[in-house]
N, C-alpha and C positions, 0 to 999 in steps of 0.2 A: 390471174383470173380466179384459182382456184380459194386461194385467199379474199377475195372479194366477196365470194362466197360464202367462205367460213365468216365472215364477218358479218354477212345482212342476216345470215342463220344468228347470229350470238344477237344483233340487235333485236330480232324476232321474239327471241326467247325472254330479252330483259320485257319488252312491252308486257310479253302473255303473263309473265310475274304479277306485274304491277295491276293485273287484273284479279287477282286470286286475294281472299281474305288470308292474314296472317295470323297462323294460333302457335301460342308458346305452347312449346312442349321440351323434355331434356331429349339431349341425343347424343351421340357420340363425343360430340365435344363436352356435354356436361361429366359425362364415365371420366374424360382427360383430365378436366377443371377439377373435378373432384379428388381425382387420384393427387395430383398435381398441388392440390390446397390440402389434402392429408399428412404429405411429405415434408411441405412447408410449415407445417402444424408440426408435425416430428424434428423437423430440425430447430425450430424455434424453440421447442420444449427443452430440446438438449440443449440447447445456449442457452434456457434462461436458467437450468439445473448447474449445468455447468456455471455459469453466474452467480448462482447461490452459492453453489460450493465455494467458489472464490470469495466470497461475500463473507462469510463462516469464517473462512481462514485470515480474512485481512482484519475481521474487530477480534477474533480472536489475538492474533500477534499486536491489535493495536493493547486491549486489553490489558497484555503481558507488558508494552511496553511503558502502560500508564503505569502500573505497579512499581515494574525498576524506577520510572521517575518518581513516582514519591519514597520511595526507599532513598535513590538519591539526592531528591531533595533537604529529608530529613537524615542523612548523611551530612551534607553541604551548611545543614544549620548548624549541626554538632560541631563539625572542625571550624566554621567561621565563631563559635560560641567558645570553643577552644582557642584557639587565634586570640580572641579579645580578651580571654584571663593570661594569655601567656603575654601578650604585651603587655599588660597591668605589669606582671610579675617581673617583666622587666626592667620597665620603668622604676620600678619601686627597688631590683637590684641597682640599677645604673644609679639612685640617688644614694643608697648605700654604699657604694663602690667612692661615689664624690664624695662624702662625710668621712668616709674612712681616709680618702687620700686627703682632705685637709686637717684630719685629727693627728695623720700621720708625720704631716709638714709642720705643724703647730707642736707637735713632740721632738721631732727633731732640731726645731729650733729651741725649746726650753733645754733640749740636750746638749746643744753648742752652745748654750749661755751658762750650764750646769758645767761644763766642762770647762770651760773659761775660769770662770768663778773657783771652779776648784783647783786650777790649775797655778792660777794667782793666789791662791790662800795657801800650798802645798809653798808652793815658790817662800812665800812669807814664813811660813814654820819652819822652813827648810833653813832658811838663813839663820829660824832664832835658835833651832836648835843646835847649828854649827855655832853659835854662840856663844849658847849653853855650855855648849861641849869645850869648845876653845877655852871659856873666861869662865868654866865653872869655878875653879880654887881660888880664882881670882874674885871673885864675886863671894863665893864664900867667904873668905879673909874679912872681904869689905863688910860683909855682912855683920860677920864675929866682930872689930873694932868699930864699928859704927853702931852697932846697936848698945845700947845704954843698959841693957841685961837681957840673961839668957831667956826670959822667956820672950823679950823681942826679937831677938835673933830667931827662935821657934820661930814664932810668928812671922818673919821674913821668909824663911826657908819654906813653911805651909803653903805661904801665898805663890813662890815659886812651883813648888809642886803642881798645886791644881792648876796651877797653869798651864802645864804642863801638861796634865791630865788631861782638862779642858781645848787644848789645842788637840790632842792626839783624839779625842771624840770625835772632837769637829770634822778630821780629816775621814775616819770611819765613817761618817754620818756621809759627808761627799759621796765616798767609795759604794758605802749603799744607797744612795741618790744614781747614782752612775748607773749600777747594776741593774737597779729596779727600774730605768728608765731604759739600757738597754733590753731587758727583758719587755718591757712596752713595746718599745720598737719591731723587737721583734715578731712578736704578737701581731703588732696591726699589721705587719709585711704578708705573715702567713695570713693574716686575715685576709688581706686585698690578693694575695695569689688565689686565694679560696674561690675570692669573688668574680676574680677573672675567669675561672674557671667554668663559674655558675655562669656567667655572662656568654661565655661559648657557647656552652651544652646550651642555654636558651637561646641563643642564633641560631646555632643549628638546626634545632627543633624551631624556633617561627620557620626558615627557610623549608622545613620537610613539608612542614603542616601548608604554609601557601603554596609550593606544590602541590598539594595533596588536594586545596583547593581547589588549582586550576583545573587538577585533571578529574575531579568532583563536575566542575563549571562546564568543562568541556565535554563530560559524557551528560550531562542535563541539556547542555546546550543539544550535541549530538542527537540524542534521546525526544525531545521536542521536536527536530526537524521531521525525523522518522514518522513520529506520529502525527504530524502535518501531512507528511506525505501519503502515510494509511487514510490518514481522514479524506483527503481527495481525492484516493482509490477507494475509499469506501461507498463515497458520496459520486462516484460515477459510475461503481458497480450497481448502485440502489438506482440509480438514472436509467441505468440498461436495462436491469431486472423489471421495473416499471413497464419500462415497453417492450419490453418483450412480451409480459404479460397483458398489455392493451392487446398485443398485434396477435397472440395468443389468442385471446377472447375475440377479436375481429375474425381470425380464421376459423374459430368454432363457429360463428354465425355461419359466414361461409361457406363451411361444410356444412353446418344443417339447411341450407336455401338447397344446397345442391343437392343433398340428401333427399330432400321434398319433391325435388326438381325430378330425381332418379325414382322416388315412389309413384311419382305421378308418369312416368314415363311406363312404369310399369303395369300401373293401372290401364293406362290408353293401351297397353299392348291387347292387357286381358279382356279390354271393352271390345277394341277390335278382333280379337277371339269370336265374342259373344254376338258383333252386327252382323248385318245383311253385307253379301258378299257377290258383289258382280262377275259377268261371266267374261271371258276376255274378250270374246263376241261381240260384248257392247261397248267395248271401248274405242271411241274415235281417237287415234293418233296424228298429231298435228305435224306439220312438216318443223326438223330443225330436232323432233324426238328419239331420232336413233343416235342422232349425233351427240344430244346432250348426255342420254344414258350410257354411250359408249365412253365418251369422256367421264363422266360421274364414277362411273366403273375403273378406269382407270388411275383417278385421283384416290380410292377408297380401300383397291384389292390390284393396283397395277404389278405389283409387288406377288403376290397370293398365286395359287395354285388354278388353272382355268375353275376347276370345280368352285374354289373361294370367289371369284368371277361371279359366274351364274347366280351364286348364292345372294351377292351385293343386290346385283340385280332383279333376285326375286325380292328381295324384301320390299324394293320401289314398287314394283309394279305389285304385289300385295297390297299394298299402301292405294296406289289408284285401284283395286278391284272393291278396296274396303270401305266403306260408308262412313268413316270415324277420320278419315282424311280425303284429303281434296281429290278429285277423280281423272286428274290429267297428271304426266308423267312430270312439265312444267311448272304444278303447282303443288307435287310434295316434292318435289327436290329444291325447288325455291320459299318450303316455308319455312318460317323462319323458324332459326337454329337448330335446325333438323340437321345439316349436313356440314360437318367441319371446313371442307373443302369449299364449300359456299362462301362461311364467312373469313376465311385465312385468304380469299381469293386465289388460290390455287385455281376451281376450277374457270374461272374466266382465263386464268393464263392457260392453264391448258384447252380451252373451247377455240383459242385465239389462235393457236399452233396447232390443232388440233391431233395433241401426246395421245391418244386412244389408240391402242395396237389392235392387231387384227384381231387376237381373242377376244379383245375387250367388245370389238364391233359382233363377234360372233356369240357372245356372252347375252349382248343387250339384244340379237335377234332372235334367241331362244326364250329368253323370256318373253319379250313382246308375244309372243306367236303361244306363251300360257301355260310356259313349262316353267315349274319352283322344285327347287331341290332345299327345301328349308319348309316346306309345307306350307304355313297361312302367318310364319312370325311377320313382324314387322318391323321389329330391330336387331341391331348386331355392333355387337362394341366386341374391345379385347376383354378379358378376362373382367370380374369384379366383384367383389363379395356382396351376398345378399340377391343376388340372381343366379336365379337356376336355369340354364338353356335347353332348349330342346335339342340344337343341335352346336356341332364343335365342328366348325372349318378353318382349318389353318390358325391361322394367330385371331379368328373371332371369335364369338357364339354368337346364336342367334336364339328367338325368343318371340 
């Protein structure tokens, strides 16, 4: 039954609302909104500083890494620029190396035909002079009675000689034929060992140097990735950076509406200062108003010290005594955006259950009855810079 109750009291109250004009003004939830858009304005700012610094740091290391790649680049041309004269040079050894080994074989065979040849002429003297030697007196005699006078006989014996002579050249001439063509031989031997050598040490060296390639190729290679990879951390830092700075600039607005919102909240305080002010006398309280302001009290200062209590609720009923807001308890608590609690629906849950403790109900019957311990403020938020309070209760001021 009792909830039956509570309930046709909550519908009472939404009607008498829906009767009252609505004027914006800021209120406690704008003091929240604000604070609350300040923080997020500071945290945003650290991320997007934070961001930059990252930002700084990733072209910076790309920067560094473009450099090494053109260092290694123009590395990689040197030794591939290298590379292509040392094949030339080998090529051009390998065709000398061939020339040699067929000038070598083309010598050794004049040398096995030189040696033949002289071996068959040696053989030939060899017999004429065991001959000679055998049938010289013999040949002499013949010589002496067959020739028809002594200077034919000279003349026999001359021709003998240079013949003699003439063979024994001949055999020298071989013998230095031999020598000078072993010494040839030998020559192009050491020559082609020479060149084998040269042919190495150039393998060697291609083999160091395409190495040296590779691992040229593969830090460029390496090297490019990296700075791919900075460029897409760069180009998502500058992404972030961007919005941050929109969301930045959208929180500045932000802040300044509520800003406006909070100067004007201040203004209304001091106009209400300045209006005509009703006596408690003449205020008609409607049935369903102890209940709402007990509850309202409890949504605002449930938490608060009794004193913090009375305080909430003079500021309402200030508000109904003051000319500059609506003059029923119903319709400044239901104007709009006056009362946090209002619009978080907080107090409907609590009007529904009705959470309002006993101080709270003794809170809302001291004022009603024209007692303020806040004097004639009309607002009360937690702390906030740029407002000065008249007074300081618990975790509020008031103003």
């Amino acid at each position: 039954m009792k909830f039956g109750q509570n309930l046709a009291v909550v519908m009472t109250l939404v009607l008498l609302v829906a009767s009252f004009p609505v004027t914006v003004y800021a209120t406690e939830e704008t003091k929240r909104q604000l604070e609350e858009a300040e923080r997020e304005k500071e945290n945003t700012e650290s991320q997007l500083d934070a961001t930059r610094e990252n930002l700084d740091s990733l072209n910076e290391q790309k920067d560094t890494l473009e450099g090494t790649l053109t260092q290694l680049n123009t590395e990689l041309s040197q030794v591939s620029n290298n590379l292509s004269d040392l094949e030339t040079k080998i090529t051009d050894k390998e065709a000398e190396i061939e020339a040699t080994n067929q000038k070598i074989e083309e010598t050794n065979q004049e040398l096995e035909q030189a040696i033949a040849a002289k071996d068959e002429q040696y053989d030939t003297m060899k017999q004429q002079i065991k001959f000679m030697y055998e049938k010289s007196d013999y040949l002499y005699l013949e010589m002496a009675f067959s020739s028809d006078s002594f200077g034919e006989f000279l003349n026999r014996n001359n021709y003998i000689e240079q013949l003699s002579a003439y063979e024994e050249k001949t055999l020298q001439e071989y013998k230095d034929i031999q020598t000078a063509i072993e010494e040839k031989a030998a020559e192009l031997e050491a020559a082609k060992a020479e060149l084998e050598v040269d042919k190495g040490e150039l393998d060697d060296y291609k083999v160091q140097v395409v190495a040296e390639q590779s691992r040229v190729s593969g830090l460029v290679s390496q090297t490019s990735s990296s700075i791919a990879s900075y460029s897409d951390q760069i180009s998502d830092a500058e992404a972030a950076a961007l919005a941050y700075e929109q969301q930045i600039k959208a929180q500045e607005e932000s802040i300044t509406a509520l800003k406006a919102k909070l100067a004007e909240e201040i203004r209304m305080a001091e106009l209400a200062a300045q209006s005509s002010w009703r006596d408690i006398s003449e205020v008609t309280f409607a049935e369903g108003d102890r209940y709402l302001l007990a509850n309202l009290i409890y949504c605002e200062a449930g938490g608060e010290s009794y004193t913090g209590q009375v305080a909430v609720g003079s500021v309402v009923m200030n508000r109904v005594l003051s000319s500059v807001y609506p003059d029923t308890v119903v319709g400044v608590i239901y104007q709009n955006k006056q009362f946090s609690p209002v619009a978080s629906g907080r107090l409907a849950i609590a009007l529904a259950e009705n959470k309002a403790t006993a101080s709270c109900y003794q809170a809302a019957d001291e004022v009603m009855s024209g007692t303020t311990n806040v004097g004639n403020c009309v607002y009360f938020r937690t702390p906030v810079d740029g407002v000065t309070p008249k007074y300081t209760i618990g975790g509020h001021i008031f103003y």
